[in-house]
C-alpha positions as CSV (number, residue, x, y, z in Angstrom):
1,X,-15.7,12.2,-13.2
2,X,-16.2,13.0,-9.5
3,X,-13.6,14.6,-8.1
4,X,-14.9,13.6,-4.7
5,X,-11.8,11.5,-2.7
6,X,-12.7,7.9,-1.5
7,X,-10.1,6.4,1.3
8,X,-10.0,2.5,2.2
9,X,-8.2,1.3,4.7
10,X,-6.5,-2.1,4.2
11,X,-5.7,-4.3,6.9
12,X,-4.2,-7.7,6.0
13,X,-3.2,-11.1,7.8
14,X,0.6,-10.0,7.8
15,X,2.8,-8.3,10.6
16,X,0.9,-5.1,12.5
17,X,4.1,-3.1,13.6
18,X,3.4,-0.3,15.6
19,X,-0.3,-1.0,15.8
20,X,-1.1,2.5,17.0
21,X,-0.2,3.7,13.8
22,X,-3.6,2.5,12.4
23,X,-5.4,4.6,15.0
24,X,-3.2,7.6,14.4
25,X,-3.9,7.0,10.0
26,X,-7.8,6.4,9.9
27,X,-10.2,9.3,9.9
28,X,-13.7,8.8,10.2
29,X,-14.9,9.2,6.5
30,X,-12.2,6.0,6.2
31,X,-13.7,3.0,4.9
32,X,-12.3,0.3,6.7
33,X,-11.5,-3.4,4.7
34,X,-9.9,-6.3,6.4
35,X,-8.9,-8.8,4.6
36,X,-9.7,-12.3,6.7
37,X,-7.1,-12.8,9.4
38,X,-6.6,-8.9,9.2
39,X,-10.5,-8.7,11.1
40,X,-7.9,-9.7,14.1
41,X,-5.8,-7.2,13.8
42,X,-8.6,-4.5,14.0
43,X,-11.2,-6.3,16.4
44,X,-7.7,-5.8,18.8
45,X,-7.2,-2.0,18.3
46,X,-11.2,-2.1,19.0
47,X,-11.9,-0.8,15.9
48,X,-14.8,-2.6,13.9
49,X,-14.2,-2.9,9.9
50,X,-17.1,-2.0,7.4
51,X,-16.3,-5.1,5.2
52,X,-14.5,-8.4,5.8
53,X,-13.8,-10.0,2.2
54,X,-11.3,-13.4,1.9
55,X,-11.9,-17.5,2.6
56,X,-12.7,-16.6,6.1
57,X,-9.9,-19.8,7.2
58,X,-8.6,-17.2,10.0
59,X,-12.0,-15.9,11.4
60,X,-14.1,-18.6,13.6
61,X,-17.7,-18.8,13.7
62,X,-17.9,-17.1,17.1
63,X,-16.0,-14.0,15.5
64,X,-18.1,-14.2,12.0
65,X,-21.4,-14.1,14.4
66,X,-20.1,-11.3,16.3
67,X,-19.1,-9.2,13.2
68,X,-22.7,-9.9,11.7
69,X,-24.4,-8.9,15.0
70,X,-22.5,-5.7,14.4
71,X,-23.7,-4.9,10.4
72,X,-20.3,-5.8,9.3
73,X,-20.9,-6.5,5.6
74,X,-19.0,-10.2,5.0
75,X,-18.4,-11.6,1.7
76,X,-17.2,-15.0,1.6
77,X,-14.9,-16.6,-1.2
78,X,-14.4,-20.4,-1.5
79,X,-11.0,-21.5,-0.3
80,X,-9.8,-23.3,-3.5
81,X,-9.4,-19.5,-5.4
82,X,-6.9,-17.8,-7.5
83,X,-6.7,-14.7,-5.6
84,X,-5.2,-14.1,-1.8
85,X,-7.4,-12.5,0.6
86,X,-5.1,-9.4,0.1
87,X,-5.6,-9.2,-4.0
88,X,-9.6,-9.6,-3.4
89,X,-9.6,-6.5,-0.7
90,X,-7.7,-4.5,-3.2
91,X,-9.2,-5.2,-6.1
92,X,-13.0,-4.6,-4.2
93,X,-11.3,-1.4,-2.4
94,X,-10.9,-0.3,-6.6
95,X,-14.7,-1.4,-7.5
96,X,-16.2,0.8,-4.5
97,X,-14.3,3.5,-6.3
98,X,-11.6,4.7,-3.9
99,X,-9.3,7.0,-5.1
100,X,-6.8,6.2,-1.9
101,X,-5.9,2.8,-0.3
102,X,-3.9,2.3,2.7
103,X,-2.1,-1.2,3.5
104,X,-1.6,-2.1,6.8
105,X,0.2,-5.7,8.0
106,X,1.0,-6.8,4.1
107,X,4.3,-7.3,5.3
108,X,6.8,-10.0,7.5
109,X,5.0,-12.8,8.2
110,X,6.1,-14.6,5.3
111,X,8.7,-14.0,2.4
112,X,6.5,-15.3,-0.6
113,X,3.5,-13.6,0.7
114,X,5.6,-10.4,1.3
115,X,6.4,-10.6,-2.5
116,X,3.3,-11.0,-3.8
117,X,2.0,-8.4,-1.7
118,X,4.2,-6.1,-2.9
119,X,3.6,-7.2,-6.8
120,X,0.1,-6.3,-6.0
121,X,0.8,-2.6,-6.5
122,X,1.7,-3.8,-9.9
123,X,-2.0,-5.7,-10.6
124,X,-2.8,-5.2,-14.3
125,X,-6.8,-4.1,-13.0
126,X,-5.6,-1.2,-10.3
127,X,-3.4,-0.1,-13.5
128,X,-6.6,0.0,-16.1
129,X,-7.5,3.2,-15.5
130,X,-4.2,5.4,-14.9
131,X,-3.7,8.4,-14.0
132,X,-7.4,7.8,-12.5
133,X,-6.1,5.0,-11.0
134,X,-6.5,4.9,-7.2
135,X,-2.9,5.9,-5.5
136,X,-2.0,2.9,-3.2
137,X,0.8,2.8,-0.6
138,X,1.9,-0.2,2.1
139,X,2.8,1.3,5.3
140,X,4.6,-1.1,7.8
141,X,5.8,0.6,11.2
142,X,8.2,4.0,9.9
143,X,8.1,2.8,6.5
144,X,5.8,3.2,3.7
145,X,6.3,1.6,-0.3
146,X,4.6,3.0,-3.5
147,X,4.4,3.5,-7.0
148,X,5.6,6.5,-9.1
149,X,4.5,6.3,-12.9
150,X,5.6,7.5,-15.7
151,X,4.9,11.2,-16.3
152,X,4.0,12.2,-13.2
153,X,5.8,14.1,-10.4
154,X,5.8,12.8,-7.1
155,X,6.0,14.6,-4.2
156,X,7.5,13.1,-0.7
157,X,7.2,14.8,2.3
158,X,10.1,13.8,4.3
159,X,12.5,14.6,7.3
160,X,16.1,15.4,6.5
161,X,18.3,12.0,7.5
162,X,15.4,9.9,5.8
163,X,16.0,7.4,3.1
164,X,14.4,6.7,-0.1
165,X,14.8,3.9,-2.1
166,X,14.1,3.6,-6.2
167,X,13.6,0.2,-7.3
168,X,12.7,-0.5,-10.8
169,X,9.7,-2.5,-11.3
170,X,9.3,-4.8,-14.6
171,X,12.1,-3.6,-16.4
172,X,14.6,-0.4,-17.0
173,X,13.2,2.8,-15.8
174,X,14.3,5.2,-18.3
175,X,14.3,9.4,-17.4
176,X,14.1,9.5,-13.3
177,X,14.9,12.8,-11.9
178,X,15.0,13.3,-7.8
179,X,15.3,16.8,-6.8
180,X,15.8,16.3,-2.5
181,X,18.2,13.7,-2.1
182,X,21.5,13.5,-1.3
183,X,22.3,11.7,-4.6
184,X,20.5,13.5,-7.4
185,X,19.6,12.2,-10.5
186,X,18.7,13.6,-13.3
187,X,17.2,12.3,-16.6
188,X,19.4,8.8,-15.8
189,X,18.3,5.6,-16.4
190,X,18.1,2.6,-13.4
191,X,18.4,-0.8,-14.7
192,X,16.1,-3.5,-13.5
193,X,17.9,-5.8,-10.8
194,X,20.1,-3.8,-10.0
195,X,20.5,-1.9,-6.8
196,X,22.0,2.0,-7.6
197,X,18.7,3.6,-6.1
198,X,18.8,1.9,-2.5
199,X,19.5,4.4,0.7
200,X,19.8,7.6,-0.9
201,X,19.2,10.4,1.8
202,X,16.9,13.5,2.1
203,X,18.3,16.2,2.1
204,X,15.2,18.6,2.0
205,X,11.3,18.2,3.7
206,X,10.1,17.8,0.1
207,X,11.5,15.4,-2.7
208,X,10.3,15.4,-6.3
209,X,10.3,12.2,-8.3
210,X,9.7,11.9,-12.0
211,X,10.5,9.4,-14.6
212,X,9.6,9.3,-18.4
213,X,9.5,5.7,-18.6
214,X,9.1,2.5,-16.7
215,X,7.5,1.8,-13.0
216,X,9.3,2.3,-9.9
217,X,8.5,1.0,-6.9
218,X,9.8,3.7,-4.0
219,X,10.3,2.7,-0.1
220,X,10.6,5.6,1.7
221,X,12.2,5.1,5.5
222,X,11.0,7.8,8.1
223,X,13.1,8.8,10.9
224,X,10.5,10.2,12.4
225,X,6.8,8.9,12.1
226,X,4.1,11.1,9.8
């Protein structure tokens, strides 16, 4: 397997805070992937995406001519479909073989679609291949959400006064240890639905993560951009 790193760059239909944050995130070996009404987003930061993939109900034909002019690649999927426009930019993001995706705007315009674009970090078909499984995070102005499986170690670089949140993800999360954080744990077990991993603080520039069990979704809250 190539060892070779592959970075998309998501942006979807949802909330853009802090816009300038995309600029500041994409370098120029990015591959950039909007996902419909996300084409907005970038075609305002002037930046020109190399694929636009959804129903296309947020892009009229005057922007779809324009993006064509420009070699924009455009695939087109019927608007009576299973998938959101966000599930089909992921899950193409994962067939072009990237080993890193970015999410931008996934989040705040609405509550159900917030949810389900969260979920999607869960999605059975980004999971088929773990640990080669491409690492995916959501970034929305100062914060950014993730995954941290079972049996690795995560690292989080961090700022002292930041705060990262552990939320177990489709059931108890069995052996977590944090080293880091003003609240240690170690080898202890978080229960599903409940909330005894919210707000605890960095104490140290890097935090470890590990668990033996379970998927946790981790929101980590910058007090200074990265």
């Amino acid at each position: 397997m190539s060892d070779e790193k592959k970075r998309v760059v998501i942006l979807a239909n949802g909330v853009l805070n802090e816009p300038e944050m995309v600029r500041e995130t994409i370098r120029n070996d990015d591959i950039i992937l909007a996902a419909d009404g996300g084409t907005l987003h970038a075609l305002e930061l002037n930046l020109l995406p190399h694929i636009v993939i959804g129903d296309f109900d947020s892009l009229d034909e005057i922007v779809q001519t324009r993006l064509r002019c420009s070699g924009v690649k455009l695939i087109q999927h019927p608007a009576q479909k299973d998938e959101t426009d966000l599930e089909l930019a992921v899950l193409y993001a994962c067939q072009l073989g990237a080993t890193d995706i970015i999410i931008f705007a996934a989040l705040g315009a609405r509550w159900d679609m917030t949810v389900a674009n969260i979920l999607l970090l869960t999605h059975p078909e980004v999971g088929k291949g773990y640990p080669n499984t491409p690492s995916i995070t959501i970034r929305d102005g100062n914060q950014e959400l993730f995954l941290i499986h079972p049996g690795s170690r995560r690292t989080i670089h961090g700022n002292i006064g930041d705060t990262v949140s552990l939320i177990p993800m489709m059931g108890d999360v069995q052996g977590v240890v944090t080293q880091g954080l003003g609240y240690p744990l170690y080898k202890e077990i978080l229960r599903f639905g409940t909330t005894r991993g919210i707000s605890n603080v960095v104490q140290n520039e890097n935090i470890y993560i590990k668990l033996e069990a379970g998927l946790l979704l981790c929101v980590v809250n910058h007090t200074i951009h990265h």
